[in-house]
VMD Tcl script that builds the backbone (N, CA, C; Angstrom):
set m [mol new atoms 279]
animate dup $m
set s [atomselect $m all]
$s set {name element resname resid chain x y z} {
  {N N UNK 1 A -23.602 6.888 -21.624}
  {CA C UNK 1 A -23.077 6.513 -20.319}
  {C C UNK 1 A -21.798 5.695 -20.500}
  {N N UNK 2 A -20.876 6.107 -19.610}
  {CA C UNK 2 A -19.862 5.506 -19.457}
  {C C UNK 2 A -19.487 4.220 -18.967}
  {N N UNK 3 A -18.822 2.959 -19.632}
  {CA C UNK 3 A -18.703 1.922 -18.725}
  {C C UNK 3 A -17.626 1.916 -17.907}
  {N N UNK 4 A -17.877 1.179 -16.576}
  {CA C UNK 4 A -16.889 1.317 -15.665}
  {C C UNK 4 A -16.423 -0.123 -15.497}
  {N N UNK 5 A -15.294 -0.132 -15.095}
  {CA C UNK 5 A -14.443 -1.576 -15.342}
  {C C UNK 5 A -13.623 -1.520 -13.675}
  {N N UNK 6 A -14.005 -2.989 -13.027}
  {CA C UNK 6 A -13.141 -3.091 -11.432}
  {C C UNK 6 A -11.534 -2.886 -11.745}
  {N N UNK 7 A -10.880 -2.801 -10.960}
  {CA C UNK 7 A -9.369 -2.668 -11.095}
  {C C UNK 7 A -8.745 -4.412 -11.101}
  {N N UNK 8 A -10.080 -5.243 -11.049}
  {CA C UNK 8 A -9.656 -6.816 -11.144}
  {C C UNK 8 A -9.332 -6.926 -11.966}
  {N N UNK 9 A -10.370 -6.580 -13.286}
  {CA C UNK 9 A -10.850 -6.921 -14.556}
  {C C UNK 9 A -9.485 -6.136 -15.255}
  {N N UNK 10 A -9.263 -4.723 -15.372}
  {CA C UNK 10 A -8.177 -3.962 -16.108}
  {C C UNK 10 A -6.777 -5.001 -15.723}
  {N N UNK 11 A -6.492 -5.292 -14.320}
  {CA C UNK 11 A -5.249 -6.172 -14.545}
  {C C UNK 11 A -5.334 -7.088 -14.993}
  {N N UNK 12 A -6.122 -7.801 -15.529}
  {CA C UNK 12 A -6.359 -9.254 -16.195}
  {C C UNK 12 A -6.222 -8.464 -17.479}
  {N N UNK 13 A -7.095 -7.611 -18.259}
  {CA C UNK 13 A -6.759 -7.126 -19.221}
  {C C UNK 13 A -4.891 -6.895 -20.017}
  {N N UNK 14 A -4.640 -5.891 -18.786}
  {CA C UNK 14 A -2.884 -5.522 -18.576}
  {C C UNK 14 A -2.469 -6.402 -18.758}
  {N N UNK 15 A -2.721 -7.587 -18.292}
  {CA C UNK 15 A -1.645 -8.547 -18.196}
  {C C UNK 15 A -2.093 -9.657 -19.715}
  {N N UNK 16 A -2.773 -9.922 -19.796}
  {CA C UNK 16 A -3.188 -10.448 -21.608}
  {C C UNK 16 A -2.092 -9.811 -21.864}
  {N N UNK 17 A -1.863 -7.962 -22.472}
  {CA C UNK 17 A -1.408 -7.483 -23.260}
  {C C UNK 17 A 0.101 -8.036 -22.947}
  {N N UNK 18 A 0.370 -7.854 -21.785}
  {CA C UNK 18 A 1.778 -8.336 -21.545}
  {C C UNK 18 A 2.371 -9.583 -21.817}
  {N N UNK 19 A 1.480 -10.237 -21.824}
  {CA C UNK 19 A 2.309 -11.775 -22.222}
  {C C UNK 19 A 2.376 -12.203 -23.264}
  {N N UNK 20 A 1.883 -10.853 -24.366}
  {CA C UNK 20 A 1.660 -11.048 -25.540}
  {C C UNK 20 A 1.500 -12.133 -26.602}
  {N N UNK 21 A 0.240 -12.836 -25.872}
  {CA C UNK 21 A 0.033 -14.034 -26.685}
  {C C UNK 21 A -1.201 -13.560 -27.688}
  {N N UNK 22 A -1.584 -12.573 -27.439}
  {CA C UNK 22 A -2.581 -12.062 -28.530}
  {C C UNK 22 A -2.064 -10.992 -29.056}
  {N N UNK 23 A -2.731 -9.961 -29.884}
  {CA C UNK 23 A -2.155 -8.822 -30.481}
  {C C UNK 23 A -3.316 -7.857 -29.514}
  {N N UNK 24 A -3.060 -6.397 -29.251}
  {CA C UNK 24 A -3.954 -5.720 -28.121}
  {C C UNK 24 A -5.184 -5.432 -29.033}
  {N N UNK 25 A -5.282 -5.743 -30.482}
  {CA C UNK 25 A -6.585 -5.701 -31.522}
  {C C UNK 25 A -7.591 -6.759 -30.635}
  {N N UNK 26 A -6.795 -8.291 -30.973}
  {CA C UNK 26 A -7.543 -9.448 -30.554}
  {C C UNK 26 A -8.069 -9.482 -29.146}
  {N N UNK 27 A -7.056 -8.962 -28.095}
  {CA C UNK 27 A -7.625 -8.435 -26.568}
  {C C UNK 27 A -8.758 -7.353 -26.691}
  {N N UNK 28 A -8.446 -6.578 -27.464}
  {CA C UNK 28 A -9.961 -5.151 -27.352}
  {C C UNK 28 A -11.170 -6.241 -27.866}
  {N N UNK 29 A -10.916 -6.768 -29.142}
  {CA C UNK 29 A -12.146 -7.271 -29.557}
  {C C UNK 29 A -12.878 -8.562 -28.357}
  {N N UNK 30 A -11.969 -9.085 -28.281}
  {CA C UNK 30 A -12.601 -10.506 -27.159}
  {C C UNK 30 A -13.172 -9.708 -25.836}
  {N N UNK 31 A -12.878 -8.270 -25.392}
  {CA C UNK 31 A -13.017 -8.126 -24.326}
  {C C UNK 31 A -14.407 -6.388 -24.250}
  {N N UNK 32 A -14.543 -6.359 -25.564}
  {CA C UNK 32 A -15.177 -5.456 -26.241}
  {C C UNK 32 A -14.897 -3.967 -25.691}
  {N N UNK 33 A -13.649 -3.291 -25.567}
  {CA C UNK 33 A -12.864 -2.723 -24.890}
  {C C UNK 33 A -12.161 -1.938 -25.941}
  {N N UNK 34 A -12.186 -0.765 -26.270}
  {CA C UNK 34 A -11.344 0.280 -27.418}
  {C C UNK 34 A -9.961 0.219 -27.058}
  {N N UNK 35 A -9.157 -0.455 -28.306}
  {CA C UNK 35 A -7.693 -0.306 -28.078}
  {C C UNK 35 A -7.284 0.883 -27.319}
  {N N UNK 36 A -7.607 2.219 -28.028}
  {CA C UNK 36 A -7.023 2.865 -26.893}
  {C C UNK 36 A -6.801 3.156 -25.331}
  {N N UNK 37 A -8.238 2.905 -24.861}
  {CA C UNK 37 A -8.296 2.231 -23.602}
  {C C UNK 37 A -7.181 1.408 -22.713}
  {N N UNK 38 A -7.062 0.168 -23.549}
  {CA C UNK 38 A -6.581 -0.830 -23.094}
  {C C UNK 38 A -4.636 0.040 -23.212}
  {N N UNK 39 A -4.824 0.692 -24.402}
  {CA C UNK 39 A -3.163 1.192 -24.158}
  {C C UNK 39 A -3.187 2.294 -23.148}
  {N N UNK 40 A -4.249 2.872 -22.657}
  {CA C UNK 40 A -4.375 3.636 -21.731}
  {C C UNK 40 A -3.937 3.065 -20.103}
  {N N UNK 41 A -4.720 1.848 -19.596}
  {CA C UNK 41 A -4.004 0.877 -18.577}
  {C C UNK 41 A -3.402 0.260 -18.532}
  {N N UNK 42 A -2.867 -0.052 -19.739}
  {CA C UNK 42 A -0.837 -0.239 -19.891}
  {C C UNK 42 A 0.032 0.617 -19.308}
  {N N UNK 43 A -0.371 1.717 -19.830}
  {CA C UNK 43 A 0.422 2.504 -19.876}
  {C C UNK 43 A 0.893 3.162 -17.970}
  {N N UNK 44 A -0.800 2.968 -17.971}
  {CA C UNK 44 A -1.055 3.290 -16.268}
  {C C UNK 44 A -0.259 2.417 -15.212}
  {N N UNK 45 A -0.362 1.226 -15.781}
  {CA C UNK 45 A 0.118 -0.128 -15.359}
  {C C UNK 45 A 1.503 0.209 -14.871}
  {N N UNK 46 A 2.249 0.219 -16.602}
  {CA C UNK 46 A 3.949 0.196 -15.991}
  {C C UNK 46 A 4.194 1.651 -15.635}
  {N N UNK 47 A 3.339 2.454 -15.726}
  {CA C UNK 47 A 4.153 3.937 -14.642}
  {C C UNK 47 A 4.336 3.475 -13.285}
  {N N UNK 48 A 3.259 2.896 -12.893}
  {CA C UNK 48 A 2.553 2.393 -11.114}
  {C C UNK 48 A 3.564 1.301 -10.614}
  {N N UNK 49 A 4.269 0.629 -11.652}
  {CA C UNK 49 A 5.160 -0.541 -11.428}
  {C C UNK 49 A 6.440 -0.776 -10.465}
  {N N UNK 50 A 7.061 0.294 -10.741}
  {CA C UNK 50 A 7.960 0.836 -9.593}
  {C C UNK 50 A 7.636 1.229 -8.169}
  {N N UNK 51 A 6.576 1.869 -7.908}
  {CA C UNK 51 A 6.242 2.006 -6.881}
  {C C UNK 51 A 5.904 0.624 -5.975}
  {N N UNK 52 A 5.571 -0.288 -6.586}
  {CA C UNK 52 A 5.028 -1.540 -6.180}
  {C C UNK 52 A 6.781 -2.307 -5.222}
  {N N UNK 53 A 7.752 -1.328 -5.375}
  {CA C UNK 53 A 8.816 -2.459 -4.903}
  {C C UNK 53 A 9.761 -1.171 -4.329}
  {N N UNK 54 A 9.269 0.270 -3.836}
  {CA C UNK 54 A 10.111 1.196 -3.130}
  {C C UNK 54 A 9.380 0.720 -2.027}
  {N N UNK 55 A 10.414 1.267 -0.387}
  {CA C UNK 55 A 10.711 0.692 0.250}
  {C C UNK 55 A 9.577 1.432 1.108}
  {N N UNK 56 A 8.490 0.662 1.799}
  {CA C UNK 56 A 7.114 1.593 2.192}
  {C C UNK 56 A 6.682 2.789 1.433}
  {N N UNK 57 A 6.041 2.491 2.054}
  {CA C UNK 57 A 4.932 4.102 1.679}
  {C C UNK 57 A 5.305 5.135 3.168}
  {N N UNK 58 A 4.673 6.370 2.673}
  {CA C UNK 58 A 5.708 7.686 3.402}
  {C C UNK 58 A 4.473 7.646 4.734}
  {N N UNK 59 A 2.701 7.360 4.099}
  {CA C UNK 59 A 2.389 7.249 5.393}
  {C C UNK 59 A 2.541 6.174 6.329}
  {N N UNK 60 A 2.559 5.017 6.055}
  {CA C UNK 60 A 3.182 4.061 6.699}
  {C C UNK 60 A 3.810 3.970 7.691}
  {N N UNK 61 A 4.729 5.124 6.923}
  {CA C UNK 61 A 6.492 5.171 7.304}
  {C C UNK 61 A 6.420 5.985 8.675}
  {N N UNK 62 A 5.154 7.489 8.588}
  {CA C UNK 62 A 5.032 8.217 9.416}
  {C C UNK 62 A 4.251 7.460 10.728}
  {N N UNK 63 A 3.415 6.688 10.560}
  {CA C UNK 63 A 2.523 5.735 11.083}
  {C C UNK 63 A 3.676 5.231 12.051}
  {N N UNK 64 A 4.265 4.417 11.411}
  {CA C UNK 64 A 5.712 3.581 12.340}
  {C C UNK 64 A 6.094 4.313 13.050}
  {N N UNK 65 A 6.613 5.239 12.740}
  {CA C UNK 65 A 7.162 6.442 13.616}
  {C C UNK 65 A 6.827 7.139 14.550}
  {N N UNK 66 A 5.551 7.495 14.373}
  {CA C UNK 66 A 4.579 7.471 15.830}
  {C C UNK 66 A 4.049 7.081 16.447}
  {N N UNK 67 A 3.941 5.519 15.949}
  {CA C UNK 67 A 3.613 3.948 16.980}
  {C C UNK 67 A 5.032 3.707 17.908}
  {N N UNK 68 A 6.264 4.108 16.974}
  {CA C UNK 68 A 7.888 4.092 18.147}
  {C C UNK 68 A 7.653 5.217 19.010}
  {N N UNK 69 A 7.099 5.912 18.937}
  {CA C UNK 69 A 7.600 7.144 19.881}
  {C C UNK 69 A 6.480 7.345 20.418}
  {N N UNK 70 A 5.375 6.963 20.885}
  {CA C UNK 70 A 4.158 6.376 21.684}
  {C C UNK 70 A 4.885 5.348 22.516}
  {N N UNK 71 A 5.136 4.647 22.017}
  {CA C UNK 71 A 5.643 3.023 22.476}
  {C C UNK 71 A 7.027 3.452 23.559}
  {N N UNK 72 A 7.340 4.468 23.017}
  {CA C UNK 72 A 9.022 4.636 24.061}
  {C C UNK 72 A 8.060 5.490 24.900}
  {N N UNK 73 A 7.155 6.289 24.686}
  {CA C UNK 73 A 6.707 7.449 25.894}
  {C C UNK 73 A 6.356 6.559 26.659}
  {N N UNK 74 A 5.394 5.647 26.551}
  {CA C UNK 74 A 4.674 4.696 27.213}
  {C C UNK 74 A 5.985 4.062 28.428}
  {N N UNK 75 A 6.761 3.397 27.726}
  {CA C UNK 75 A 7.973 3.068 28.664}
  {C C UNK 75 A 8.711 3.936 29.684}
  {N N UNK 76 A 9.060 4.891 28.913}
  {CA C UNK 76 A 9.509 5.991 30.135}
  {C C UNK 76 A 8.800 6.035 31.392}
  {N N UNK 77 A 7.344 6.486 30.697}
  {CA C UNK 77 A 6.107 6.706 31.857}
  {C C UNK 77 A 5.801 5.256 33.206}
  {N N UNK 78 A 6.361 3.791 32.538}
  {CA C UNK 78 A 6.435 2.711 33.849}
  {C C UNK 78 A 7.562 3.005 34.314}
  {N N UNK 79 A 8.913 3.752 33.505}
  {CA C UNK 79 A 9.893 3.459 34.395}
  {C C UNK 79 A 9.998 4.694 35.616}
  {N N UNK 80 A 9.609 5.605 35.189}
  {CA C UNK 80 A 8.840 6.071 35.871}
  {C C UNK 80 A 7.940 6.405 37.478}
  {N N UNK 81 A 7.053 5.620 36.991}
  {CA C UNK 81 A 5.692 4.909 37.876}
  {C C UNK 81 A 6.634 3.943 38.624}
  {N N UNK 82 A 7.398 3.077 38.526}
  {CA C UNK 82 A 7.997 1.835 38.838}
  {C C UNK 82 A 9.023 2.710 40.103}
  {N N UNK 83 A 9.718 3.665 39.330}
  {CA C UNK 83 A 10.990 4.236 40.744}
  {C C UNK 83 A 10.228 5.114 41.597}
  {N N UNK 84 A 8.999 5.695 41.152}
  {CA C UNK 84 A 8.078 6.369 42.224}
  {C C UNK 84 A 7.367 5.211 43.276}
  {N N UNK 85 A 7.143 4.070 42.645}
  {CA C UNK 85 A 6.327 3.226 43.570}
  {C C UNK 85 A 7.793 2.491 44.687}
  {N N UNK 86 A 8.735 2.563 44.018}
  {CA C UNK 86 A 9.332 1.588 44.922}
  {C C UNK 86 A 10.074 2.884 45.803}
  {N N UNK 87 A 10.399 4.089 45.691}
  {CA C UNK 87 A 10.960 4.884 46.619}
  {C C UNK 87 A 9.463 5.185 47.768}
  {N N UNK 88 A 8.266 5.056 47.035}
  {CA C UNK 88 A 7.501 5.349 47.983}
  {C C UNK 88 A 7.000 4.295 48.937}
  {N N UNK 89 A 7.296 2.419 49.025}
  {CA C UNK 89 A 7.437 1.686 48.977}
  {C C UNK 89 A 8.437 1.659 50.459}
  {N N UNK 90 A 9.786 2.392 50.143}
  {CA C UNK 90 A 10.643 2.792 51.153}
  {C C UNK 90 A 10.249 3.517 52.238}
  {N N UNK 91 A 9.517 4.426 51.616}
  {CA C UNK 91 A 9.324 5.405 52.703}
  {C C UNK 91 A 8.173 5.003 53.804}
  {N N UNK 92 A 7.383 3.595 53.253}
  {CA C UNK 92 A 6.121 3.547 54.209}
  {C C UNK 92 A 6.378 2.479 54.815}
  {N N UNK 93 A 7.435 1.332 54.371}
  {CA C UNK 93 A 7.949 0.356 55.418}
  {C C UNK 93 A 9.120 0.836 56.482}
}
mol reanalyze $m
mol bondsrecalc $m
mol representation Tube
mol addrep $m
């Protein structure tokens, strides 16, 4: 059986290796964890790194975009409601 490790635990790991105050031998052994492993969520680590600082995410992005254009329909629809109530407003005084 396989052990499974939280995504808490691997960045605490990642980040040992990075500040390289141990060697990733002395991190596998203290953490009883197969070097390769550990160069495995390194590796995972700094691919994922960049993404952490582009500018949103695309669903997000689509999300926003159809919360604005809800949000403007919505407006149209009082301004709307607003020149129907007040011409009809006219017509009954």
């Amino acid at each position: 059986m396989r052990k499974s490790y939280t995504p808490e635990f691997k960045t605490q790991v990642v980040l040992e290796v990075l500040k390289e105050e141990k060697t990733m031998n002395e991190i596998a052994s203290a953490h009883g964890i197969h070097v390769n492993q550990i160069r495995q969520w390194r590796n995972a680590f700094l691919e994922q790194m960049p993404k952490v600082f582009e500018k949103g995410n695309k669903k997000v992005e689509k999300m926003k975009a159809e919360y604005e254009q809800i949000i403007e329909s919505l407006y149209a629809e009082v301004g709307r409601l607003t020149t129907q109530l007040s011409w009809l407003k006219k017509i009954w005084n």
